[in-house]
Backbone as JSON Lines, residues from 0, in Angstrom:
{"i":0,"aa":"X","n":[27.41,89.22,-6.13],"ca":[27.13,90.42,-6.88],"c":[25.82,91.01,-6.37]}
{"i":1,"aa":"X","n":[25.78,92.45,-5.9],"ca":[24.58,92.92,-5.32],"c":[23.34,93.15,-6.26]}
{"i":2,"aa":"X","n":[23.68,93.09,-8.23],"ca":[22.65,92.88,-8.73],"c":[22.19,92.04,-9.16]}
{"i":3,"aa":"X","n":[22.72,90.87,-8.31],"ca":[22.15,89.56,-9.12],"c":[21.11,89.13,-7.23]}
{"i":4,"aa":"X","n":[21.23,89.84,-6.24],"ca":[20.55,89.67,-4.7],"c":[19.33,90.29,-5.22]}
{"i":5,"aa":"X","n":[19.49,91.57,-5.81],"ca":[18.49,92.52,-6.35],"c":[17.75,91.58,-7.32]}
{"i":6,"aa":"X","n":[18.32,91.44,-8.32],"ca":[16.94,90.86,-9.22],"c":[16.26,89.41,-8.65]}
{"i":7,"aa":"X","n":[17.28,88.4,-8.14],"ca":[16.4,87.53,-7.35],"c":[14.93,88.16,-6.6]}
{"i":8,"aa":"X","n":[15.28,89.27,-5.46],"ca":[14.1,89.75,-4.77],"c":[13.13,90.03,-5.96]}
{"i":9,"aa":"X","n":[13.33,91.19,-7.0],"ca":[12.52,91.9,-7.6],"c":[11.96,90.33,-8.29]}
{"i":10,"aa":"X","n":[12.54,89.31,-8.54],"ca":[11.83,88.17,-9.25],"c":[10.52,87.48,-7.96]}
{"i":11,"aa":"X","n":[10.99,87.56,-7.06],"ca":[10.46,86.9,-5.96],"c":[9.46,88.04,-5.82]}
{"i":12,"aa":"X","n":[9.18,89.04,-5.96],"ca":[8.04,90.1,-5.93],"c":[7.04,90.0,-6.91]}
{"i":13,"aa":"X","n":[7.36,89.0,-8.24],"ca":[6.46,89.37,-9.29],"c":[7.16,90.16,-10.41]}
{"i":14,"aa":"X","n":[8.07,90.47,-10.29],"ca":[8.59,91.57,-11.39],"c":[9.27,90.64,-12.62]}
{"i":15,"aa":"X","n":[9.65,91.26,-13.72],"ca":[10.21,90.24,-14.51],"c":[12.29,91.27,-14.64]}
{"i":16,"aa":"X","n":[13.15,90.71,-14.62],"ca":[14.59,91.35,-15.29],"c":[15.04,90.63,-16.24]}
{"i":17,"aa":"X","n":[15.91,91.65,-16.72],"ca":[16.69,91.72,-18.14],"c":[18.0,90.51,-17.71]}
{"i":18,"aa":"X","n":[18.39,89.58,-18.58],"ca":[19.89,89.41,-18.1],"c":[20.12,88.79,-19.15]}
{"i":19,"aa":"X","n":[21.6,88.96,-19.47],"ca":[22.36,88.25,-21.17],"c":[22.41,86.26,-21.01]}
{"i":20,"aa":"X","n":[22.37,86.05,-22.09],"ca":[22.48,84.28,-21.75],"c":[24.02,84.31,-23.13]}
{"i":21,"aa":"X","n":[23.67,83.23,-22.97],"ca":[24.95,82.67,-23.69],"c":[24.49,82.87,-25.2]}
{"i":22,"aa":"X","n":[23.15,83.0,-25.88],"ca":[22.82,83.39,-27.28],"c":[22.37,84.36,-27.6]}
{"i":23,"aa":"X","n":[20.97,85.05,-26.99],"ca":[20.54,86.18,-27.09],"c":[20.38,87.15,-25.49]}
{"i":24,"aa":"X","n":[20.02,88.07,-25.97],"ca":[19.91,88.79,-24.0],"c":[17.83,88.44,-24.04]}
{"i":25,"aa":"X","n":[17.65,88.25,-22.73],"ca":[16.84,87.86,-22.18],"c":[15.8,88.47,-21.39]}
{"i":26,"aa":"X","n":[14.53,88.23,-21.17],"ca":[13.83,88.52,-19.94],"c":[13.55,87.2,-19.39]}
{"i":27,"aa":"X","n":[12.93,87.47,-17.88],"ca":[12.87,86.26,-17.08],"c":[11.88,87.07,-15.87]}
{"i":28,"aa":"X","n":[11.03,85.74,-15.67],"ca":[10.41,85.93,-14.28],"c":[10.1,84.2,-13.67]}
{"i":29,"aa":"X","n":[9.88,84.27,-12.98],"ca":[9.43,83.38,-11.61],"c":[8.25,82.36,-12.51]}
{"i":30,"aa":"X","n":[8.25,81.21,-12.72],"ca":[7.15,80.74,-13.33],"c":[6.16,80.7,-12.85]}
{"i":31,"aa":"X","n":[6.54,80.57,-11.47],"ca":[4.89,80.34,-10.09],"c":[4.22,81.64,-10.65]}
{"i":32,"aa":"X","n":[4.9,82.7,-10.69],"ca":[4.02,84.05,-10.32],"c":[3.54,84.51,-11.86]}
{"i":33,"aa":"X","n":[2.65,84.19,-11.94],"ca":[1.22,84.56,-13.06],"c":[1.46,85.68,-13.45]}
{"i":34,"aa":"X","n":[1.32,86.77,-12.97],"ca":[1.25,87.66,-13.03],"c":[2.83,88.47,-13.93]}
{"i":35,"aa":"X","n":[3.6,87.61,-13.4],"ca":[5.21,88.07,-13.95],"c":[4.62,87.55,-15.42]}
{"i":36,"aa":"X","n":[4.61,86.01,-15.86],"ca":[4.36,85.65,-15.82],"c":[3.29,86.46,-17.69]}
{"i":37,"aa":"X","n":[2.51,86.7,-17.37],"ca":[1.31,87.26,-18.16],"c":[1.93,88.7,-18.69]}
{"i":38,"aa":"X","n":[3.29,89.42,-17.77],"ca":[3.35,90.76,-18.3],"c":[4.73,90.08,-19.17]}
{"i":39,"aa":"X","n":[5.21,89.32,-19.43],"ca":[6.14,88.59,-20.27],"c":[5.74,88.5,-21.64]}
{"i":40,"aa":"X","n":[4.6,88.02,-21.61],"ca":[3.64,87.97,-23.12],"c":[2.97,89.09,-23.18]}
{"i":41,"aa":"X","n":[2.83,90.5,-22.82],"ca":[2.21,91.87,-23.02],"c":[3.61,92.88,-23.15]}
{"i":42,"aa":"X","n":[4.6,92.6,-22.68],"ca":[5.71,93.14,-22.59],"c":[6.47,93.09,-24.22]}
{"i":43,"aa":"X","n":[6.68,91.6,-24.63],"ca":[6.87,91.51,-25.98],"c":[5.93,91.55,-27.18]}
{"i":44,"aa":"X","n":[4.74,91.41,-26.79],"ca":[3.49,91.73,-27.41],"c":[3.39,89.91,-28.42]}
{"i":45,"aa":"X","n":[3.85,89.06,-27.36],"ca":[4.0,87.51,-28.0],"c":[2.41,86.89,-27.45]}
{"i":46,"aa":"X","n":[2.17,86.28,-28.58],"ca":[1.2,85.48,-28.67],"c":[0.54,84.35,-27.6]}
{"i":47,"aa":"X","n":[0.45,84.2,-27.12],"ca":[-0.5,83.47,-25.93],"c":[-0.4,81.96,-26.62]}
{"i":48,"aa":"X","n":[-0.04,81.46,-27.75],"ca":[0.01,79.84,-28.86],"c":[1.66,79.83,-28.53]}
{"i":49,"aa":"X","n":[2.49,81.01,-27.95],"ca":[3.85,81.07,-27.92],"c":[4.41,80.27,-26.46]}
{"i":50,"aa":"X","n":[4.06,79.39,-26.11],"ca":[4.49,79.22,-24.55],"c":[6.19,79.49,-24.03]}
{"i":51,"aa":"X","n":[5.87,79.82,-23.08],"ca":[7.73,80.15,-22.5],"c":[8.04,78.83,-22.3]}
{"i":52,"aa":"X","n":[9.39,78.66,-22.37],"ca":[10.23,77.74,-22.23],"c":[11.29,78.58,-20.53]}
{"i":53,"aa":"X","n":[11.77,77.42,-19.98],"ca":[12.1,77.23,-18.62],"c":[13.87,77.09,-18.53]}
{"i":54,"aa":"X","n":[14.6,77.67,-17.82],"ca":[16.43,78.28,-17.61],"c":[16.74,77.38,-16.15]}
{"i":55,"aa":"X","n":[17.36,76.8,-16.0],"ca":[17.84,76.04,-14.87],"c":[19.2,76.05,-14.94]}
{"i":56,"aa":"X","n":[19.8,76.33,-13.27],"ca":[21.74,76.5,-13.05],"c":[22.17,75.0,-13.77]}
{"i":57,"aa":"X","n":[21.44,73.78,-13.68],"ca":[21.85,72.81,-14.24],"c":[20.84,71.81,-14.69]}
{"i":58,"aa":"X","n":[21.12,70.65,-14.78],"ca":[19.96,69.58,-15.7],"c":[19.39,69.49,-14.26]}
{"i":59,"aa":"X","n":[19.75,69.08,-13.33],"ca":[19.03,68.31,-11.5],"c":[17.58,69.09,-11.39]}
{"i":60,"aa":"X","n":[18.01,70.9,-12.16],"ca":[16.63,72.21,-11.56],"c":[15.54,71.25,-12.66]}
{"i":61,"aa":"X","n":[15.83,70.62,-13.42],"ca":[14.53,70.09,-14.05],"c":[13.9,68.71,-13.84]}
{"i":62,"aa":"X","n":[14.3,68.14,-12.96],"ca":[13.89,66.71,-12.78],"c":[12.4,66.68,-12.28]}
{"i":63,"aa":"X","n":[12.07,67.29,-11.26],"ca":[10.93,67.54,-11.2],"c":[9.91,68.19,-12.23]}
{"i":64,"aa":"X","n":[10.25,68.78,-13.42],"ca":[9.65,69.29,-14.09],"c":[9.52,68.15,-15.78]}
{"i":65,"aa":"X","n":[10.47,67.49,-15.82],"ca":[10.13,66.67,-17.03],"c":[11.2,65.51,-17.27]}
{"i":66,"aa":"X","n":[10.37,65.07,-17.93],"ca":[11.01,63.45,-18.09],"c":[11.84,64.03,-19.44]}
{"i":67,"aa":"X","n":[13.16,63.64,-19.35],"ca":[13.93,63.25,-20.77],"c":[14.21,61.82,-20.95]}
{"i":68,"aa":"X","n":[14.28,61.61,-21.78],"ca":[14.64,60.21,-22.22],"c":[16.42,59.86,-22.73]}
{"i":69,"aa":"X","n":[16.68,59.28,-22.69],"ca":[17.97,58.72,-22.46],"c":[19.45,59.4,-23.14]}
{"i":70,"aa":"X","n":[19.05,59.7,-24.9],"ca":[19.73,59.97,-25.49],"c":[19.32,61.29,-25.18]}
{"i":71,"aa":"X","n":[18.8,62.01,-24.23],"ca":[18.0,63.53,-24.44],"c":[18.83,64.1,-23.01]}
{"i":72,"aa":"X","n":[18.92,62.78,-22.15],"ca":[20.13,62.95,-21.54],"c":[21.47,63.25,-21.44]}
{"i":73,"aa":"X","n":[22.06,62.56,-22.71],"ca":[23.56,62.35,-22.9],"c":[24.02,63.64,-23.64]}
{"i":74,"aa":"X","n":[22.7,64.39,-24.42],"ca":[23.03,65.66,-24.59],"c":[23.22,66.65,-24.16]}
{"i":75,"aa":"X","n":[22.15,66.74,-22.87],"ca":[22.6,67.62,-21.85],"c":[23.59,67.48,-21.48]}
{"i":76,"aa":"X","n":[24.34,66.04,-20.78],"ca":[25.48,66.22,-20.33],"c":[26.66,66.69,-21.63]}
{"i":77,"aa":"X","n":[26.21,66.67,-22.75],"ca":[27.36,67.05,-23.47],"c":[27.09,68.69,-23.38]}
{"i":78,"aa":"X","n":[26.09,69.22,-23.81],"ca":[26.16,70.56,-24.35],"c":[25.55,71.24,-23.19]}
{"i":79,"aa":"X","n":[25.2,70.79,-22.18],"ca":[24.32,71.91,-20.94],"c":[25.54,72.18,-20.27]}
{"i":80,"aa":"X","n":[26.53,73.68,-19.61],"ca":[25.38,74.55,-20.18],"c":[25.82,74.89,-21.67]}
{"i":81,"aa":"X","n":[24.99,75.4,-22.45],"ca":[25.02,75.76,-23.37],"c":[23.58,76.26,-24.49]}
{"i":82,"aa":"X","n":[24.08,75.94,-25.8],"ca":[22.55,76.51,-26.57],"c":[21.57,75.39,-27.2]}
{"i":83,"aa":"X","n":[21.44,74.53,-26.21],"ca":[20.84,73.71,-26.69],"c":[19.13,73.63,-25.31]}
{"i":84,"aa":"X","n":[17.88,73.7,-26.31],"ca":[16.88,73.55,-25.67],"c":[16.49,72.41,-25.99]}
{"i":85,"aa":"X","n":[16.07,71.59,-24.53],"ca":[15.04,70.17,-25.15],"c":[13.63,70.38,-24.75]}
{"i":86,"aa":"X","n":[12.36,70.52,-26.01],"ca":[11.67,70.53,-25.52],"c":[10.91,68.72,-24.88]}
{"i":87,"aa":"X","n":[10.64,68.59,-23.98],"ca":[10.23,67.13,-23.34],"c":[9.08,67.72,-22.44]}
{"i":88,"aa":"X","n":[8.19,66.18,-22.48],"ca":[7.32,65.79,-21.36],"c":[7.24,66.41,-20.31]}
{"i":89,"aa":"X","n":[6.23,66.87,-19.8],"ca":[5.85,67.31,-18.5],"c":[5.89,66.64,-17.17]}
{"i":90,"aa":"X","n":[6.37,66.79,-16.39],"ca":[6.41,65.56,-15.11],"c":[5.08,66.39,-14.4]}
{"i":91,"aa":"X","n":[4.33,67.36,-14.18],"ca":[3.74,68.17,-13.38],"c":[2.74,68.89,-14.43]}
{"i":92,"aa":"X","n":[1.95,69.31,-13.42],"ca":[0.71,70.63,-14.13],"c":[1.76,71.58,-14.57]}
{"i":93,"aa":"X","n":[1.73,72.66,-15.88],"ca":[2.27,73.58,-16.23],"c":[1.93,74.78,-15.45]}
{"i":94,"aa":"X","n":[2.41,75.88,-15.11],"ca":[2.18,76.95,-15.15],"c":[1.46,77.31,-16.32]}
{"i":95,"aa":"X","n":[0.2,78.65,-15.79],"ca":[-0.41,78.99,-17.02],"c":[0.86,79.93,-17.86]}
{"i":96,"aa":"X","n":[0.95,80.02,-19.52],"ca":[2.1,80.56,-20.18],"c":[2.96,79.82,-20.31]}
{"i":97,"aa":"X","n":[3.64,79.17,-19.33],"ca":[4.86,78.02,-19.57],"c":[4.83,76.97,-20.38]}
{"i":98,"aa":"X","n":[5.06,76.44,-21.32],"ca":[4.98,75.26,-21.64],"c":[3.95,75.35,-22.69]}
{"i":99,"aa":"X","n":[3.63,73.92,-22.84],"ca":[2.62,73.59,-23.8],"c":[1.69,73.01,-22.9]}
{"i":100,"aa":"X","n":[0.57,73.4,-22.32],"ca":[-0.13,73.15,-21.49],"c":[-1.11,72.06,-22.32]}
{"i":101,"aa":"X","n":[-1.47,72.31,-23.5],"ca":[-2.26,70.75,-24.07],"c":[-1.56,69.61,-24.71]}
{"i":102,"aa":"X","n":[-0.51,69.92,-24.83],"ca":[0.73,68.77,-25.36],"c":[1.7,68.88,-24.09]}
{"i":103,"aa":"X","n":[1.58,68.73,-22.84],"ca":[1.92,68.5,-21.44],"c":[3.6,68.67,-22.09]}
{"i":104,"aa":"X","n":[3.93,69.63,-22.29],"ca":[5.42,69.87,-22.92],"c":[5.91,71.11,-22.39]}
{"i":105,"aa":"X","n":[7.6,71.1,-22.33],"ca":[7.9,72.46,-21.71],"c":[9.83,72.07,-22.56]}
{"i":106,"aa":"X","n":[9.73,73.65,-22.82],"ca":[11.17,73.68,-23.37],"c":[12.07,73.89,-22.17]}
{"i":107,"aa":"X","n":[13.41,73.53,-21.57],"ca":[14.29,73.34,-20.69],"c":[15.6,73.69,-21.36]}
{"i":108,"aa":"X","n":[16.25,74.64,-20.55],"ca":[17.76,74.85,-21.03],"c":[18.72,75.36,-20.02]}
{"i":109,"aa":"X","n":[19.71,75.59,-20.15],"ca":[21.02,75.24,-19.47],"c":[21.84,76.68,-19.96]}
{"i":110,"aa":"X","n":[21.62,77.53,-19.67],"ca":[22.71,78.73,-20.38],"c":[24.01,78.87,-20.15]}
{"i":111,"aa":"X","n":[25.02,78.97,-20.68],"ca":[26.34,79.16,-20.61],"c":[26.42,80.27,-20.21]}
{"i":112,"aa":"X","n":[25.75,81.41,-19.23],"ca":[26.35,82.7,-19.21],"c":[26.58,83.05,-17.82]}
{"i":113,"aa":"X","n":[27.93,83.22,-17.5],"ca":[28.19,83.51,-15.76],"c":[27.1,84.4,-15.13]}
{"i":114,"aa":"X","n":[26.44,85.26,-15.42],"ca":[25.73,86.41,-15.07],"c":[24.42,85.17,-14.81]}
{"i":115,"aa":"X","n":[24.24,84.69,-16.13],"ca":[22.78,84.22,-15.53],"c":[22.52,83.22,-14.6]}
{"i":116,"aa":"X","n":[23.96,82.24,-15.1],"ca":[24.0,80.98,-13.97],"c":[23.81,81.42,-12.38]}
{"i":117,"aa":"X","n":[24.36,82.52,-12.33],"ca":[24.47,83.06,-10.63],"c":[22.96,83.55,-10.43]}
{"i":118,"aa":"X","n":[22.7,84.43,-11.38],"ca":[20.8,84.43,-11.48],"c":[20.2,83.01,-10.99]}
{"i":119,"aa":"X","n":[20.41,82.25,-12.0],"ca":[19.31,81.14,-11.9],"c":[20.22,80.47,-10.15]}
{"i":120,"aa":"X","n":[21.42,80.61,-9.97],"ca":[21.97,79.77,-8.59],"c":[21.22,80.56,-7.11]}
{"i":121,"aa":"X","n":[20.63,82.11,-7.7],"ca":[20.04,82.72,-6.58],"c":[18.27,82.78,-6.53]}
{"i":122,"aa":"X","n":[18.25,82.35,-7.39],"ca":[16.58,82.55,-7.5],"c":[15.93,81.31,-8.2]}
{"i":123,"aa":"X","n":[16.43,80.34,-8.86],"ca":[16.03,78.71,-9.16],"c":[15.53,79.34,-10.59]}
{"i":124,"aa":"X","n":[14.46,78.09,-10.81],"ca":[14.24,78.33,-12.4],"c":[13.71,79.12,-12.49]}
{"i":125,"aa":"X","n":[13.93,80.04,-13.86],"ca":[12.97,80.93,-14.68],"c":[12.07,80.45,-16.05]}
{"i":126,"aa":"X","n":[11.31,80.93,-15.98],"ca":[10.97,81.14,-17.1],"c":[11.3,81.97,-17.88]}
{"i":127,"aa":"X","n":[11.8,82.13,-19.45],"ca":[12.2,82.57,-20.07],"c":[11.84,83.35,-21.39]}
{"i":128,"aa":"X","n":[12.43,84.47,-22.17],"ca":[12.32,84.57,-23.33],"c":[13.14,85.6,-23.62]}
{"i":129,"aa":"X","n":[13.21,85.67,-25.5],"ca":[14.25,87.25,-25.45],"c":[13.86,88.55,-25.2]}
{"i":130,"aa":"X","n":[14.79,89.13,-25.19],"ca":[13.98,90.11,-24.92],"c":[14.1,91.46,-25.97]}
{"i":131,"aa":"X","n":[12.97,91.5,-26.65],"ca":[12.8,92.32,-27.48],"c":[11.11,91.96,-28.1]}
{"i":132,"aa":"X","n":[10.18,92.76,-28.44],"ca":[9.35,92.69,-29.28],"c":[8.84,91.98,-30.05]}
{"i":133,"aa":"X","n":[7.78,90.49,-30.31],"ca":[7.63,89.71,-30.79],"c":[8.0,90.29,-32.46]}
{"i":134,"aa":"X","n":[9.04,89.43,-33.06],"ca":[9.01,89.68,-34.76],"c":[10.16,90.21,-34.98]}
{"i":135,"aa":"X","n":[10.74,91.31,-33.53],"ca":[11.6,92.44,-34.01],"c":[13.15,91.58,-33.72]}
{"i":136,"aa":"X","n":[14.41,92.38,-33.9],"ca":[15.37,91.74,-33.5],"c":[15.81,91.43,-32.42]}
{"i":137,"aa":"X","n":[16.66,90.28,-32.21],"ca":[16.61,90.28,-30.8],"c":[17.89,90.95,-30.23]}
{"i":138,"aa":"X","n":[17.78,90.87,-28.95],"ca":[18.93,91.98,-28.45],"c":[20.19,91.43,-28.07]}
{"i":139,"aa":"X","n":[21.07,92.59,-27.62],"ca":[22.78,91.08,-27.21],"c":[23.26,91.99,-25.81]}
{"i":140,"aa":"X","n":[22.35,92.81,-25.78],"ca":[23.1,93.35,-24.5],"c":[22.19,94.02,-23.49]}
{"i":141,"aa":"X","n":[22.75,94.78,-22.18],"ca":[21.55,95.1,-21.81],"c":[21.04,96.89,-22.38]}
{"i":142,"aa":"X","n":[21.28,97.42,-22.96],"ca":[21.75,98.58,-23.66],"c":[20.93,98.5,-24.78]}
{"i":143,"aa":"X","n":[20.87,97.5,-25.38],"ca":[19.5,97.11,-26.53],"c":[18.35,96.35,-26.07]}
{"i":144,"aa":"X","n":[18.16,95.77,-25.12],"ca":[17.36,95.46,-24.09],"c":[16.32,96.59,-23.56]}
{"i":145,"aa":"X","n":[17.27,97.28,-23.15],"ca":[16.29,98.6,-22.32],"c":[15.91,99.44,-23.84]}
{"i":146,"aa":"X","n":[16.62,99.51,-24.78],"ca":[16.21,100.56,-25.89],"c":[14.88,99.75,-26.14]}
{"i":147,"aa":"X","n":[14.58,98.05,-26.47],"ca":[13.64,97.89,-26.89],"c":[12.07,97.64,-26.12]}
{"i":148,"aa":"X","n":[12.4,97.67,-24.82],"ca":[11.69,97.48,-24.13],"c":[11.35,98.44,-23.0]}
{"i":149,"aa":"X","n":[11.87,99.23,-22.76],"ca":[12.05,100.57,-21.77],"c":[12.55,99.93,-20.2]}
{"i":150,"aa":"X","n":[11.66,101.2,-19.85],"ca":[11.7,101.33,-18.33],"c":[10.82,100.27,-17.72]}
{"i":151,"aa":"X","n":[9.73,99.56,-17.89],"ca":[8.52,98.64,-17.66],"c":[9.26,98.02,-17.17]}
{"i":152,"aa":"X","n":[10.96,97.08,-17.29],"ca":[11.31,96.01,-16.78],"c":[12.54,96.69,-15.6]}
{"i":153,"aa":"X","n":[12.2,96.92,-14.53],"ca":[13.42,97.73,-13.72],"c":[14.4,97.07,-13.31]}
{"i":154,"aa":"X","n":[14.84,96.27,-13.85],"ca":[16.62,95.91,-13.77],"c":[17.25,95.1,-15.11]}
{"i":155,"aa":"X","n":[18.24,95.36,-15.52],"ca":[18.86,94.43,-16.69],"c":[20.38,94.1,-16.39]}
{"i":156,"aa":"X","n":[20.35,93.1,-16.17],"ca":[21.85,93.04,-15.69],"c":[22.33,92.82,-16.81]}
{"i":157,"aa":"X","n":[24.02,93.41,-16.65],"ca":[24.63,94.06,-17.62],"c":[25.25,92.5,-17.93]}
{"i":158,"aa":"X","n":[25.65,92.66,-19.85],"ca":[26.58,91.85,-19.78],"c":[26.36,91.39,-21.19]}
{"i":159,"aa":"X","n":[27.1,90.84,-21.83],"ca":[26.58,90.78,-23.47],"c":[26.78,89.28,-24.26]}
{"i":160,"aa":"X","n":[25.66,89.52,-24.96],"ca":[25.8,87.5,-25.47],"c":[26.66,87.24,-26.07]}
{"i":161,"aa":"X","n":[27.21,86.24,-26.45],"ca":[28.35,86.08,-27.57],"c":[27.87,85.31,-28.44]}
{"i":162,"aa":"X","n":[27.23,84.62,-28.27],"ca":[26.55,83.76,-29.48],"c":[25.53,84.21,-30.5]}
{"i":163,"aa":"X","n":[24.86,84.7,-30.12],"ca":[24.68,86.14,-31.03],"c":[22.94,85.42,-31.66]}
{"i":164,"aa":"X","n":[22.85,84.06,-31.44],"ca":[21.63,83.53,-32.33],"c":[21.38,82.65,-30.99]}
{"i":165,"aa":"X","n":[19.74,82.42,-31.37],"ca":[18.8,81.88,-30.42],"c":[18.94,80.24,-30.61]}
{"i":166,"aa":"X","n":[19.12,79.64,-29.66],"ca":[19.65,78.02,-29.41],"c":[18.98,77.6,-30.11]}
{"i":167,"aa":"X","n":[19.57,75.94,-30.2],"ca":[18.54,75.19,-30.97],"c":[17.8,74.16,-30.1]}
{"i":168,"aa":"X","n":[16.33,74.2,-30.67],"ca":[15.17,73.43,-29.77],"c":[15.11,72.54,-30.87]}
{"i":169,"aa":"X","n":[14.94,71.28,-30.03],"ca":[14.78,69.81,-30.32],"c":[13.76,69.47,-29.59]}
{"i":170,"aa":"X","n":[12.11,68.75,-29.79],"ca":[11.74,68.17,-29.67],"c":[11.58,66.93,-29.05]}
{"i":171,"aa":"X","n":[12.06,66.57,-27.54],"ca":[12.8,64.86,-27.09],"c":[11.11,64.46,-26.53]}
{"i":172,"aa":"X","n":[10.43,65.11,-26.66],"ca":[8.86,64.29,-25.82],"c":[8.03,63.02,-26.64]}
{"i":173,"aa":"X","n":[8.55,62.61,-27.74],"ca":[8.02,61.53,-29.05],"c":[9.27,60.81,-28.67]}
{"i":174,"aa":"X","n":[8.93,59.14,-29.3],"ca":[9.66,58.33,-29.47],"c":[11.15,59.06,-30.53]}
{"i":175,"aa":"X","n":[10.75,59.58,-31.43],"ca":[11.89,60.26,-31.82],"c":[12.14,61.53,-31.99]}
{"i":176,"aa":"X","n":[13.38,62.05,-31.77],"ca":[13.92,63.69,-31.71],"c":[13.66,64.36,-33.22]}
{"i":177,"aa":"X","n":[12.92,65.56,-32.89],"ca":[12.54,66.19,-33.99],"c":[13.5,68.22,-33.75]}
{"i":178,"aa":"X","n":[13.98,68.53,-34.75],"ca":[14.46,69.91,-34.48],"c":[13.07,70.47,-34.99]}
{"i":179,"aa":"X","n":[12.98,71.76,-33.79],"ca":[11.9,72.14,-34.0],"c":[12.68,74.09,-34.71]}
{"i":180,"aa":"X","n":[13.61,73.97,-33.95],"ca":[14.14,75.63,-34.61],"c":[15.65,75.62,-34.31]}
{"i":181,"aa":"X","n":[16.4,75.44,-36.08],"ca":[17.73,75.09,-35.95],"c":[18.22,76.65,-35.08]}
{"i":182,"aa":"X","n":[19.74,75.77,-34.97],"ca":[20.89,77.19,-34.2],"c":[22.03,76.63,-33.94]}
{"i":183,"aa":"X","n":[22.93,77.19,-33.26],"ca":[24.26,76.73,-33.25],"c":[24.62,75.46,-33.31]}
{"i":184,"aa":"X","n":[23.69,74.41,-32.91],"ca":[24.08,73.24,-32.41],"c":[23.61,72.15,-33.71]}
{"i":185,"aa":"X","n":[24.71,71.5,-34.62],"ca":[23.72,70.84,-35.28],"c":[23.89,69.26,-34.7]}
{"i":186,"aa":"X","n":[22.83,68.58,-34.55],"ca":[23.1,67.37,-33.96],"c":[22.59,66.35,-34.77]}
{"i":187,"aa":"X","n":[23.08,64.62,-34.31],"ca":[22.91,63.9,-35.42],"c":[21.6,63.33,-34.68]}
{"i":188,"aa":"X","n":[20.31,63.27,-35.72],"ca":[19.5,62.72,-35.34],"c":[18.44,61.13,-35.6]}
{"i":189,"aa":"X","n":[20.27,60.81,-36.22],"ca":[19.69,59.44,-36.59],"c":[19.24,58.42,-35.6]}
């Protein structure tokens, strides 16, 4: 697809694009590049205590980036891709914005959405978030995407969420799994 060649480059430049995931529609840039990066949190007007969480084509794009632990495993293989975020352990220095840079933590996920998988299969991991306005609603397509955010982000690939609500993040970096923000997925955490 020639706009998924396109937003790889424009990601590889620094720029941040629009693209739908499997729960809410999205922005994304390059985690290396700072600068993408910093206009992610000025773009939604999100808090700097808010760290981005990280989109990989599969569980392998994160091995270098964090340790899961066993049962934090068996979930991915059940529900990745899908709406499930684990936040876990840091294997590496964070990017500044990414992660939890003083609790060496980073949220990791797996999206179910053909559009983005080919994203993330052409350009590796992103960093992530929705895309709309810290507080405001979030968006499902790229059509409410660009209404809430304008022209500032120059590409949104088209395509619309179906899940309609923002995944659920679990906590796997402690001896035990904590939900940190329920969503589609309820899991047993005995």
């Amino acid at each position: 697809m020639e706009a998924i060649q396109r937003a790889a480059e424009l990601l590889r430049s620094a720029a941040v694009v629009g693209t739908p995931t499997d729960t809410v529609y999205g922005i994304a840039a390059d985690p290396g590049q700072v600068i993408a990066v910093n206009f992610l949190f000025e773009l939604k007007g999100r808090k700097e205590t808010k760290p981005l969480g990280i989109l990989g084509a599969n569980a392998d794009e994160f091995r270098s980036w964090v340790e899961l632990p066993l049962y934090a495993l068996e979930w991915a293989e059940l529900f990745w891709p899908g709406p499930l975020t684990l936040v876990a352990r840091a294997l590496m220095p964070l990017p500044p914005g990414v992660g939890d840079r003083r609790r060496r933590t980073v949220g990791v996920r797996v999206p179910n959405h053909p559009v983005t998988l080919e994203l993330l299969e052409a350009a590796g991991v992103l960093a992530a978030t929705s895309a709309n306005v810290a507080g405001a609603q979030e968006t499902l397509n790229e059509v409410e995407a660009a209404a809430a955010l304008g022209d500032r982000v120059p590409l949104y690939l088209p395509g619309t969420c179906p899940g309609a609500v923002a995944s659920t993040v679990v906590d796997v970096s402690r001896a035990r799994p904590r939900i940190l923000r329920p969503g589609p997925l309820e899991l047993d955490l005995g």
